[in-house]
C-alpha positions in Angstrom: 100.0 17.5 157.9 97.3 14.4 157.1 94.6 17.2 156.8 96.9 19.1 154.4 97.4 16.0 152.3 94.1 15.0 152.2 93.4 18.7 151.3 96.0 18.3 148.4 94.1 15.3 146.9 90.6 16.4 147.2 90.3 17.9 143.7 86.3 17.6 143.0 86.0 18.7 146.5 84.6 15.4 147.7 86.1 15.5 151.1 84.2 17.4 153.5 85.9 17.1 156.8 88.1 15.1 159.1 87.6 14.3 162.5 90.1 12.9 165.2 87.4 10.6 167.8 88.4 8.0 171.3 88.3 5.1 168.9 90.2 6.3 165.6 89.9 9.0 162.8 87.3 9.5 160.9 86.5 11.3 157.2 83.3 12.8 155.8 82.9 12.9 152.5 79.8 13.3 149.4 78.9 10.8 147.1 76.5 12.8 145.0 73.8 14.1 146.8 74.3 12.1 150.5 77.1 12.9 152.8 79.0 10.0 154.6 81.3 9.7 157.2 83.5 6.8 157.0 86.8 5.1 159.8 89.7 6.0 158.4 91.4 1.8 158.3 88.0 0.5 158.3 87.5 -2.6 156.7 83.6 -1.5 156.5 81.5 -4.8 155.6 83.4 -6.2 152.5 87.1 -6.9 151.7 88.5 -9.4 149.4 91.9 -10.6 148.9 92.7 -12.4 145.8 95.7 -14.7 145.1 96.7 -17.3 143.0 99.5 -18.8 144.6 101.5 -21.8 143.3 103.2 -23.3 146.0 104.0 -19.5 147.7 103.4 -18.0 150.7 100.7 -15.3 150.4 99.9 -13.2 153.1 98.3 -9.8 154.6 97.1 -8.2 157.5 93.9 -6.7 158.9 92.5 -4.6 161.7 89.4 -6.5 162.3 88.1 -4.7 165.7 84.8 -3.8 163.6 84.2 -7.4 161.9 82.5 -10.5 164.0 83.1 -13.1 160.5 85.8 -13.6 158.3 84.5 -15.7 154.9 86.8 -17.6 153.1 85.7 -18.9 149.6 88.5 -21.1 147.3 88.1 -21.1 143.5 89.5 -24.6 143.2 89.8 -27.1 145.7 93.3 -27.8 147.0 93.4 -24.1 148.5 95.1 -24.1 152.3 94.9 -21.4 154.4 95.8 -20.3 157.4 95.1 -17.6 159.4 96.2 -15.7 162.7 94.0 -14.1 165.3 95.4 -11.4 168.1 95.3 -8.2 169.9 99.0 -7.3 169.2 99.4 -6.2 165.6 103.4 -6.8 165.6 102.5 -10.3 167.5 100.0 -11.7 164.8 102.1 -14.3 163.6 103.9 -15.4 167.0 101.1 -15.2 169.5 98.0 -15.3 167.5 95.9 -18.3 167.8 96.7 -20.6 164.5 94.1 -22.7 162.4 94.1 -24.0 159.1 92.0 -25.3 156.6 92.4 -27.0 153.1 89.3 -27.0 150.8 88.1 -30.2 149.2 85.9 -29.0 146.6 85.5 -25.9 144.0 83.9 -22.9 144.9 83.7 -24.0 148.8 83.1 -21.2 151.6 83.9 -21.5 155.2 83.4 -19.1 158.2 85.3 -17.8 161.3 84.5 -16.1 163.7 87.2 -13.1 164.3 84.9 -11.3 167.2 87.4 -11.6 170.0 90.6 -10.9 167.7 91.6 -7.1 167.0 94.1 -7.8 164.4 94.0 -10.8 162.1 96.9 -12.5 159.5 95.5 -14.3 156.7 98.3 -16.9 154.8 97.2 -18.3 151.6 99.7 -21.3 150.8 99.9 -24.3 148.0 98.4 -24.4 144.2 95.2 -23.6 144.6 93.2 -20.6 144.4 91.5 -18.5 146.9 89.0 -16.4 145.0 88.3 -14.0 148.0 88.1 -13.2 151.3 84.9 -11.5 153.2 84.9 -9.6 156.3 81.2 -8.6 158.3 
């Protein structure tokens, strides 16, 4: 069914191939001349999030078995976040080890590491805004 779907949408005839592997799915697909084969849920090296969020709760969730950092960088300073490491993706939030940060200048970046977590739950809460968040 996926492979029909995915059949569906490949209209340039960019996809090349799925394949179902011990550790996930994987697709191959061309960008121009090279071919590349890509995790299917794979955050890859890069992902940002980016939220403005005035006195809100803000949240997602990641699978971050393939990163070892998570990068947080705040637009303004005030920014609190708090984020959620585990191995249980519908336990993030009650069993997850907890820590929190608020920045105290603009345009400040911390680092985590996220190496021993498989799933991670990022909460962006008060006024202040968190301009993105990097995964490697």
């Amino acid at each position: 069914m996926l492979n029909q779907n995915l059949g569906a949408l490949n209209d340039s005839g960019a996809i090349k191939g799925m394949d179902a592997r011990e550790d996930g799915v994987y697709i191959t697909y061309s960008t121009g001349a090279d071919t590349v084969t890509k995790k299917l849920g794979n955050l890859g090296n890069t992902s940002y999030i980016q939220a403005e969020p005035t006195y809100r709760r803000v949240a997602a969730e990641f699978d971050v078995s393939d990163c070892n950092k998570i990068l947080f960088t705040c637009k303004t300073s005030g920014s609190a976040i708090w984020f959620m490491g585990s191995n249980e993706s519908t336990y993030v939030i009650n069993t997850g080890t907890s820590l929190g940060f608020c920045t105290s200048s603009a345009n400040e970046t911390k680092e985590y590491d996220v190496s021993s977590y498989k799933y991670f739950r990022v909460e962006m809460l008060g006024s202040g805004i968190v301009q993105n968040i990097k995964f490697s």
